[in-house]
Structure formats: C-alpha cells, structure tokens
N, CA, C and O atoms as a GROMACS GRO file, in nm:
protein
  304
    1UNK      N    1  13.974  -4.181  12.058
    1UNK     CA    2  13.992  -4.205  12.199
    1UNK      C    3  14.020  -4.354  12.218
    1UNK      O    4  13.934  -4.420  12.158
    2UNK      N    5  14.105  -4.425  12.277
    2UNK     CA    6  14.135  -4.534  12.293
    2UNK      C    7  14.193  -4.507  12.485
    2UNK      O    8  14.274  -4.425  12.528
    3UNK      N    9  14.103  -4.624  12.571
    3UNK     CA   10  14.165  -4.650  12.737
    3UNK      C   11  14.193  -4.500  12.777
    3UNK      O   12  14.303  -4.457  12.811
    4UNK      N   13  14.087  -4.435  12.769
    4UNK     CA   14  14.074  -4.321  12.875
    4UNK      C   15  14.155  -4.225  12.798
    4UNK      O   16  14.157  -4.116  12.855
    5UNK      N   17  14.241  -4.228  12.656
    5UNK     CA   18  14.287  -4.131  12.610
    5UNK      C   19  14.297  -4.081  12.487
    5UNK      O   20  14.322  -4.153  12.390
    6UNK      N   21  14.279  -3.947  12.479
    6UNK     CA   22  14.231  -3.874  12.325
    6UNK      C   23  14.406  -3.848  12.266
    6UNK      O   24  14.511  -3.836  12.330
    7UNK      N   25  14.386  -3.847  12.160
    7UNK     CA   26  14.514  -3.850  12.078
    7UNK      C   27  14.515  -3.727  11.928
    7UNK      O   28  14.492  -3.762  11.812
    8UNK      N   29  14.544  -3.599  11.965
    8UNK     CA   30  14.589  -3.516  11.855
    8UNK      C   31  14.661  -3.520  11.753
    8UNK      O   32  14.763  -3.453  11.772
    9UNK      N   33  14.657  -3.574  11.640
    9UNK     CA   34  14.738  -3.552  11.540
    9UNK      C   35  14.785  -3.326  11.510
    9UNK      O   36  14.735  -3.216  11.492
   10UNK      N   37  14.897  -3.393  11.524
   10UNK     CA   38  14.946  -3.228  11.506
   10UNK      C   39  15.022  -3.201  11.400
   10UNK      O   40  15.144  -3.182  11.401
   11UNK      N   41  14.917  -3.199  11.263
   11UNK     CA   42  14.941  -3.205  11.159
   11UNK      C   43  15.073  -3.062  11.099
   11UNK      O   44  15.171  -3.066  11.024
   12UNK      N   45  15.006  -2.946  11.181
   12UNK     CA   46  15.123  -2.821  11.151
   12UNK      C   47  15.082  -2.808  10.996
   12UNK      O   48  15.175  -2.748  10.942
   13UNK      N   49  14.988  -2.836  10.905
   13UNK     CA   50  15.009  -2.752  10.773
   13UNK      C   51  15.109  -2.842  10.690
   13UNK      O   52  15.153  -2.795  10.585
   14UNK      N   53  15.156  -2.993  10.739
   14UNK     CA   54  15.252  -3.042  10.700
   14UNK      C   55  15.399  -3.036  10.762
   14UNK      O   56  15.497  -3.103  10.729
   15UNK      N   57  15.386  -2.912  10.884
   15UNK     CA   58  15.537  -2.911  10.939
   15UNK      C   59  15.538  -2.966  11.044
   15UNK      O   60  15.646  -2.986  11.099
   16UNK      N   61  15.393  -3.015  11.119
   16UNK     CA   62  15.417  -3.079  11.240
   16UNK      C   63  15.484  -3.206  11.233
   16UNK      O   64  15.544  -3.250  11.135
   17UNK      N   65  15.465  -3.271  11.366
   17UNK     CA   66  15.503  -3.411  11.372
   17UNK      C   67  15.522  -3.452  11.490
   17UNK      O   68  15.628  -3.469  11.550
   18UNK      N   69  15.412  -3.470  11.522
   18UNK     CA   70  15.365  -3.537  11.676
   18UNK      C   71  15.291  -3.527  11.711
   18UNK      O   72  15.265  -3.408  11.691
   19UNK      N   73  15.175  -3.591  11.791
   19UNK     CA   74  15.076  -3.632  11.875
   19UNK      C   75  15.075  -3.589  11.981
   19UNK      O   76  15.188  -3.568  12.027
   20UNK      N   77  14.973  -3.559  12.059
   20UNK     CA   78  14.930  -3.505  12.169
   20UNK      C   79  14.854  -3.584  12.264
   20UNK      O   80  14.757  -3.510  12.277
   21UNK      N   81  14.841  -3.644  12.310
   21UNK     CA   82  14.791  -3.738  12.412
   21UNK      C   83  14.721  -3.686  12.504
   21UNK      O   84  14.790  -3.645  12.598
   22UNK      N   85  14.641  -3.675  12.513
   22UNK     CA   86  14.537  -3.616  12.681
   22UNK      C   87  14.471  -3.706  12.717
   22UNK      O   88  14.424  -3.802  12.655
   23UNK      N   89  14.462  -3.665  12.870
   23UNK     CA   90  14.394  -3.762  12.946
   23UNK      C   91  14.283  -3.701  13.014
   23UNK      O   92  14.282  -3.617  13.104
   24UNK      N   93  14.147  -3.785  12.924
   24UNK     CA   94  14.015  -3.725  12.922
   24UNK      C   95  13.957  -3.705  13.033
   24UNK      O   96  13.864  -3.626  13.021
   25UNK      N   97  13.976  -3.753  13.160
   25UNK     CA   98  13.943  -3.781  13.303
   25UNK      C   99  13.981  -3.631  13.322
   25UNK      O  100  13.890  -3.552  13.346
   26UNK      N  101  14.099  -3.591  13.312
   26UNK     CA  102  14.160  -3.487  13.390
   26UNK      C  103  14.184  -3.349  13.297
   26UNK      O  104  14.227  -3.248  13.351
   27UNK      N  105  14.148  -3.352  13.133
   27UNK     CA  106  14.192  -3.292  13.027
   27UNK      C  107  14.326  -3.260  13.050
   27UNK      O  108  14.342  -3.139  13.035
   28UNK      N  109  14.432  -3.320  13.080
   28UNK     CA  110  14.562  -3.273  13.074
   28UNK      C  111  14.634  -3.358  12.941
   28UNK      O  112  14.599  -3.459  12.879
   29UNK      N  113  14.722  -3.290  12.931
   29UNK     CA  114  14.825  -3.350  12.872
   29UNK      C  115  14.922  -3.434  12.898
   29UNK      O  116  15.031  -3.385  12.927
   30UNK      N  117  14.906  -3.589  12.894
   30UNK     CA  118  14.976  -3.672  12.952
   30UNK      C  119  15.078  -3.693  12.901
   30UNK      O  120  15.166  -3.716  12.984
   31UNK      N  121  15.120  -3.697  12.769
   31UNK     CA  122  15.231  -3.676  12.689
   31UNK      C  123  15.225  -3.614  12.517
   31UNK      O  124  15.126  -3.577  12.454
   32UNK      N  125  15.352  -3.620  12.478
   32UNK     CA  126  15.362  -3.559  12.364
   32UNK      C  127  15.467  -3.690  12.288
   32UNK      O  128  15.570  -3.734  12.338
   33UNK      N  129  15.400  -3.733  12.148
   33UNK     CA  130  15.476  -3.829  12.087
   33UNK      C  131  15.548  -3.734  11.971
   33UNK      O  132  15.505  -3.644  11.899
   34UNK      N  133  15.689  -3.801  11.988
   34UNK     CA  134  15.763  -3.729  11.835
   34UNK      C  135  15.780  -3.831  11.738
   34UNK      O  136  15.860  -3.924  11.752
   35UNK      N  137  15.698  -3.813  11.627
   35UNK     CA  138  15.716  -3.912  11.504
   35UNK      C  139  15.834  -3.916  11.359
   35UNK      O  140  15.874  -3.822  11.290
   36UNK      N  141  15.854  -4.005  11.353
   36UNK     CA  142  15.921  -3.982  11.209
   36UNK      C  143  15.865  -3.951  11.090
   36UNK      O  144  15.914  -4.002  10.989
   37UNK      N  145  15.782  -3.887  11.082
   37UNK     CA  146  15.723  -3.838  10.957
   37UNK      C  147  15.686  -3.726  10.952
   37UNK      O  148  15.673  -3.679  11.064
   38UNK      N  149  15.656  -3.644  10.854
   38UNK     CA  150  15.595  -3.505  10.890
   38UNK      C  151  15.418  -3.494  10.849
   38UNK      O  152  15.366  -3.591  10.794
   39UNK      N  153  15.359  -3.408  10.872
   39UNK     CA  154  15.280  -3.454  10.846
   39UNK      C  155  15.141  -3.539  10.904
   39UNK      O  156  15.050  -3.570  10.827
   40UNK      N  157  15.140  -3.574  11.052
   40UNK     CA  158  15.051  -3.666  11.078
   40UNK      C  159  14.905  -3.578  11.094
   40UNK      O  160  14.882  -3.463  11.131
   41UNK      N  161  14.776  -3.739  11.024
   41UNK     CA  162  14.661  -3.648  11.000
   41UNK      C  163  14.614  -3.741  11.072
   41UNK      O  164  14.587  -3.704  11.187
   42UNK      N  165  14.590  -3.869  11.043
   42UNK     CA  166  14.504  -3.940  11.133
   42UNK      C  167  14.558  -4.047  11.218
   42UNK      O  168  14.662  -4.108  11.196
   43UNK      N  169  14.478  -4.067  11.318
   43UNK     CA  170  14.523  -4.159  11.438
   43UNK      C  171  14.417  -4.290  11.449
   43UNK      O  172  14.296  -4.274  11.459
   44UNK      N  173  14.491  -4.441  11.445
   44UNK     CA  174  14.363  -4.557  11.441
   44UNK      C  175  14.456  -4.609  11.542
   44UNK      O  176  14.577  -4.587  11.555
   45UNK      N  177  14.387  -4.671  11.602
   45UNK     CA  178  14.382  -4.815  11.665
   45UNK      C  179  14.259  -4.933  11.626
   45UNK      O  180  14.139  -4.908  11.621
   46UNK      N  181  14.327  -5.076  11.598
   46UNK     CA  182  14.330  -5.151  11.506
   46UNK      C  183  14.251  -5.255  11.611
   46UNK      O  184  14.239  -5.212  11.726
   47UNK      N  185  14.199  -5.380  11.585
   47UNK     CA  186  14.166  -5.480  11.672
   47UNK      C  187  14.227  -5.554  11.772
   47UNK      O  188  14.164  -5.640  11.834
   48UNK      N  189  14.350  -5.529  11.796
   48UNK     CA  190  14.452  -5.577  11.878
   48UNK      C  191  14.514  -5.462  11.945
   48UNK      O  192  14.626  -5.490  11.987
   49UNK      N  193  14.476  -5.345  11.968
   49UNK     CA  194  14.493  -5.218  12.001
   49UNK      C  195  14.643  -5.111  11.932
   49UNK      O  196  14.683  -4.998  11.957
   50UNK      N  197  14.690  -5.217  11.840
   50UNK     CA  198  14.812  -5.158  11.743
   50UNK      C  199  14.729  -4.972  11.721
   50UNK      O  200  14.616  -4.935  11.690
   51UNK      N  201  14.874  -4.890  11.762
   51UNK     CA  202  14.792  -4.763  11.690
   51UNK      C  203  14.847  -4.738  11.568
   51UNK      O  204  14.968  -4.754  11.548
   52UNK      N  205  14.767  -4.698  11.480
   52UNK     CA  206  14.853  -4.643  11.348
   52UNK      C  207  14.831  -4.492  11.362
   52UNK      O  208  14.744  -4.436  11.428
   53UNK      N  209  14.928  -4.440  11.287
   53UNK     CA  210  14.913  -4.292  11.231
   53UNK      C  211  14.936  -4.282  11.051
   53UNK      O  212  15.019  -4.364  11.009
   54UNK      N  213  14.885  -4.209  10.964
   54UNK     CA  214  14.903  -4.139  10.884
   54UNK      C  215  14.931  -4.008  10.886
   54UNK      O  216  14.888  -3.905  10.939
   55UNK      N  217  15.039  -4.050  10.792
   55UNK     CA  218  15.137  -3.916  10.771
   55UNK      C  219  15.137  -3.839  10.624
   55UNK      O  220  15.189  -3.916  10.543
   56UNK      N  221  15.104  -3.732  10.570
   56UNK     CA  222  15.063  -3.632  10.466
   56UNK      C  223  15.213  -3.658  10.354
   56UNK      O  224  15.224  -3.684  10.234
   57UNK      N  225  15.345  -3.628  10.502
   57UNK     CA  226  15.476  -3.563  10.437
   57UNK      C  227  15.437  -3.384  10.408
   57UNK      O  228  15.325  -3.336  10.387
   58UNK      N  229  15.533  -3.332  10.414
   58UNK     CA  230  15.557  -3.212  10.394
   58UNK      C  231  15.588  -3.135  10.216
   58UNK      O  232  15.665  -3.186  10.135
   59UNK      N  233  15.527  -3.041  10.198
   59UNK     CA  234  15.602  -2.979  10.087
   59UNK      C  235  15.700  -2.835  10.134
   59UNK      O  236  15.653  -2.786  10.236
   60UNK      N  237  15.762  -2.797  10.108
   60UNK     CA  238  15.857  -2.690  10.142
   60UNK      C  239  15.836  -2.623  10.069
   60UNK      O  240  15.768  -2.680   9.984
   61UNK      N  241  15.863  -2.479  10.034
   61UNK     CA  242  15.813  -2.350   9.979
   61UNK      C  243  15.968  -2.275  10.006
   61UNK      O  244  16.024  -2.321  10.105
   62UNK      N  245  16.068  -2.137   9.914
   62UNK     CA  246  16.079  -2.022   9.947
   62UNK      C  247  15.968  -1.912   9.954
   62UNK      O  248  15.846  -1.902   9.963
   63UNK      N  249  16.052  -1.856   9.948
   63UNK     CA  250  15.961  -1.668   9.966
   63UNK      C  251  15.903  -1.678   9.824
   63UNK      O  252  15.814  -1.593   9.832
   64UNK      N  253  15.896  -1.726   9.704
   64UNK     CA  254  15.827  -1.702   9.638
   64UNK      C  255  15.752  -1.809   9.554
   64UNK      O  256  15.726  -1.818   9.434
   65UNK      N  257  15.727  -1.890   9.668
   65UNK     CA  258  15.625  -2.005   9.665
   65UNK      C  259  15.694  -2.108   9.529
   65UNK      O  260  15.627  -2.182   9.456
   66UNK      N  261  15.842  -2.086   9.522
   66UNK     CA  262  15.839  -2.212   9.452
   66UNK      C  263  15.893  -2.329   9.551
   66UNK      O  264  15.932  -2.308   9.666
   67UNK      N  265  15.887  -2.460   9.487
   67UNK     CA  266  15.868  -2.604   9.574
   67UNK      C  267  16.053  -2.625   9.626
   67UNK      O  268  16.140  -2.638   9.539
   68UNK      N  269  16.079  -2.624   9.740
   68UNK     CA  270  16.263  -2.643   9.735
   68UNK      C  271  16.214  -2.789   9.820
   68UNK      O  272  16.284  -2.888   9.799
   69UNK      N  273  16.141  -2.798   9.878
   69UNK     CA  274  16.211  -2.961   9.930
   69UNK      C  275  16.032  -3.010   9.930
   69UNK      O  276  15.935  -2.934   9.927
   70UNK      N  277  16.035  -3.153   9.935
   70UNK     CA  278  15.968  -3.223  10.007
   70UNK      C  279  15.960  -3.379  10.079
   70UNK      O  280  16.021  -3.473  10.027
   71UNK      N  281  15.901  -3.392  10.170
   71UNK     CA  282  15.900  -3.536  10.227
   71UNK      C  283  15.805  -3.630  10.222
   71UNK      O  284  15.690  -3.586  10.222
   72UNK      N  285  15.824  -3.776  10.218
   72UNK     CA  286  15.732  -3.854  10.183
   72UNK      C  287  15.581  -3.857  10.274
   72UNK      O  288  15.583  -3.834  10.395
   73UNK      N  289  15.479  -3.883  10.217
   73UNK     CA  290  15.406  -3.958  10.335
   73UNK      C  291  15.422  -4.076  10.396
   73UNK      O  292  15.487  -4.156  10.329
   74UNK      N  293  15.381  -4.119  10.511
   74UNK     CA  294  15.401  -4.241  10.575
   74UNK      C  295  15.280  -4.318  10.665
   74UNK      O  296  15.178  -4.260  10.705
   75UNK      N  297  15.309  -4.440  10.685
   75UNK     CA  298  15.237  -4.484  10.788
   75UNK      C  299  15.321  -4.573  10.876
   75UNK      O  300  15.400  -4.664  10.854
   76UNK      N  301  15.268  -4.508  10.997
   76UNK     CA  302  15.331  -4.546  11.092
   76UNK      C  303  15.250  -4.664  11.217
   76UNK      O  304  15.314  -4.703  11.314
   0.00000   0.00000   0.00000
C-alpha cells in the first residue's frame, strides 16, 4: 500500500502483466498498469517513493508440455 493505494501484481501463472491499483478508501479500481514484462510478482516502493516491480518472465508450453518459447525476467 503506498498514499491511500493497494497495488496487485497480476502475475497470471507467468502470462499476466499488469497491476491493479485500488483505491482503499473506496475499494475500487482506480486503474490498471500495462507492463513490459511478463510475469509481475512483487510490488516496492523505495525511500523516495520510486515503485519497483519484479517480473518472473514467462515459460510457454504446447499441448504436450514441451518448452516452445520463453521470456526474460525483469525489473522494472
């Protein structure tokens, strides 16, 4: 929670990628962030209120669970 607002990492299993923002006063959803990474698990804010996110990256799968793609992790 950082200034009145909670922040979802919407990790998806690795396919998400974006944040959820609510605003704790009202529980709504004040916005939705789209990130460049896939993957996001955790959400900081830093001493100067910088937010970071960590990002997992994705692994990709066919139908018979072998590996066809994947993407890096990141921090954002």
């Amino acid at each position: 929670m950082h200034d009145g607002l909670a922040y979802a990492a919407n990790h998806g299993f690795g396919a998400g990628n974006t944040i959820t923002v609510f605003d704790v006063s009202t529980y709504d959803v004040a916005r939705t962030l789209q990130l460049e990474c896939d993957g996001p698990r955790f959400v900081y804010f830093d001493e100067q209120s910088d937010m970071w996110v960590l990002c997992t990256g994705q692994t990709i799968y066919d139908l018979d669970f072998n590996v066809v793609g994947e993407t890096n992790g990141a921090v954002l």
